[in-house]
MARPALUM-576349 format. One line per 10 residues: their letters; for each residue x, y, z of C-alpha. Coordinates in pm, 1 decimal, padded with zeros to 6 digits, m for minus. Last residue first. Layout:
N
a> X/Y/Z ~ ...
This chain:
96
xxxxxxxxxx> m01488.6/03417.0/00368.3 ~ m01164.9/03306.7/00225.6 ~ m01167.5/03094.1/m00090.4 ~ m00849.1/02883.7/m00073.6 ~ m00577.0/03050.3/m00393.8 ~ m00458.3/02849.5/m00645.8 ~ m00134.6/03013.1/m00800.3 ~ 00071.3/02951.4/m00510.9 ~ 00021.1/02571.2/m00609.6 ~ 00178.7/02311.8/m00276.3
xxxxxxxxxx> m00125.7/02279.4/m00125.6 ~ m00322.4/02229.5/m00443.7 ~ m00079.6/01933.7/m00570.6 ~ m00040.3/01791.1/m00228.1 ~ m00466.2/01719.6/m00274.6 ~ m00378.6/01585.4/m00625.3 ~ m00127.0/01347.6/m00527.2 ~ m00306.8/01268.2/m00233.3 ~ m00600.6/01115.4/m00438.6 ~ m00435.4/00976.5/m00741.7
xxxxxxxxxx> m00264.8/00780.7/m00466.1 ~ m00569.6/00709.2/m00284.2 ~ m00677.9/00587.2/m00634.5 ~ m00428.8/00381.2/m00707.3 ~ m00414.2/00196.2/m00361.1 ~ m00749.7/00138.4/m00392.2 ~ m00722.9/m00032.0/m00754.1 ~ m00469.2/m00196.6/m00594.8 ~ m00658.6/m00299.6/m00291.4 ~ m00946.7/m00440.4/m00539.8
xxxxxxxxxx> m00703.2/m00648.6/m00756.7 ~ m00556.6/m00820.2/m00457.6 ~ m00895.1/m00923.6/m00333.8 ~ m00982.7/m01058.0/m00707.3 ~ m00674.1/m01232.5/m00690.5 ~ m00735.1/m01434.7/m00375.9 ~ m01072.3/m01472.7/m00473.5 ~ m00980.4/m01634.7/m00821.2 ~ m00703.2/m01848.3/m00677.4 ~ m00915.9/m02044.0/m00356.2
xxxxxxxxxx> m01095.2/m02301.2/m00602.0 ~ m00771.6/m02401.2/m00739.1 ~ m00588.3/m02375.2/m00401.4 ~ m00867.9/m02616.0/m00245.4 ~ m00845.6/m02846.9/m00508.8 ~ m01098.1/m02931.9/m00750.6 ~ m01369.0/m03185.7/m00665.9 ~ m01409.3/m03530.4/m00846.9 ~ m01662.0/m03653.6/m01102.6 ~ m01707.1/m03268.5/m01167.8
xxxxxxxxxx> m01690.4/m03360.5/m01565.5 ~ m01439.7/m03138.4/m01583.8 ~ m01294.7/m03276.3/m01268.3 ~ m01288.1/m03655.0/m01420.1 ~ m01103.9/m03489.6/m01742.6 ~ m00817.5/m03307.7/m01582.2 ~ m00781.7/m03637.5/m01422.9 ~ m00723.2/m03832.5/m01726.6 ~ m00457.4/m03590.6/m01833.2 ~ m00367.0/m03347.5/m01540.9
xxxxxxxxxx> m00532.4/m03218.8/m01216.7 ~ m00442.2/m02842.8/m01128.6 ~ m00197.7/m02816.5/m00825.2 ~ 00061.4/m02677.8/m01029.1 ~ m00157.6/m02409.4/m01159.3 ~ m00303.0/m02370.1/m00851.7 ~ 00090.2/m02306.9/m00721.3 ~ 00156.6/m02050.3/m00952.8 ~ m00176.5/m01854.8/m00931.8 ~ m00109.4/m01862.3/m00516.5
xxxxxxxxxx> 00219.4/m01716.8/m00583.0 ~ 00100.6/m01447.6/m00861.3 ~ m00178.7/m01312.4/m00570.2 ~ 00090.2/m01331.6/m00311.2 ~ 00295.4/m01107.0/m00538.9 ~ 00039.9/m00845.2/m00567.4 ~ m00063.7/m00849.2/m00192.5 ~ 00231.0/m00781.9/m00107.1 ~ 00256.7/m00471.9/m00401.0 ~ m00029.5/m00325.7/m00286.0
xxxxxxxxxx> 00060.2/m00311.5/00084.4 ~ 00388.7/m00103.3/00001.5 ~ 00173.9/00080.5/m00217.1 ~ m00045.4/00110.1/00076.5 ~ 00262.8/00191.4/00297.5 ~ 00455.8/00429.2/00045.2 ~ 00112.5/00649.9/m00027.0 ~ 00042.4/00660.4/00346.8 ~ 00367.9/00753.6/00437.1 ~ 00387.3/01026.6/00158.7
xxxxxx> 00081.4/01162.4/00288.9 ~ 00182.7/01218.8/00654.9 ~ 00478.6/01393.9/00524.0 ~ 00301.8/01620.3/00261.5 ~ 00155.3/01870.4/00506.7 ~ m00198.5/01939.8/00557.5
């Protein structure tokens, strides 16, 4: 295997990664904005009215985000270690 293919794949998911990083801190910023204040703050805690959409929507959005960088980490751990052995004289395939 080659390390070209790899690198592309490493650079696009951590391409991806990052995206979905910054949409994750977008959506946070505008739930926070969108979040009821003083008297209303109150009413919701009490669930006398409903939260947002956004507010309800945040937590997913950056648990998904989460997830594909934990992905995105690992794949990377992942080719970096496989280029690692095909680049290592020293380590030899077993050949039977």
């Amino acid at each position: 295997m080659s390390g070209r293919p790899t690198k592309k794949i490493h650079r696009s998911i951590g391409a991806i990664a990052g995206f979905v990083s910054a949409l994750s801190v977008i959506v946070g910023t505008l739930a926070a904005q969108a979040t009821p204040k003083g008297w209303g703050r109150i009413t919701m805690a009490l669930h006398m009215t409903k939260k947002p959409f956004i507010v309800r929507l945040a937590p997913v959005i950056t648990g998904v985000s989460v997830a594909i960088v934990t992905a995105a980490s690992l794949l990377g751990f992942y080719l970096w270690l496989v280029e690692r052995r095909t680049d290592d004289p020293a380590i030899e395939p077993d050949q039977d």
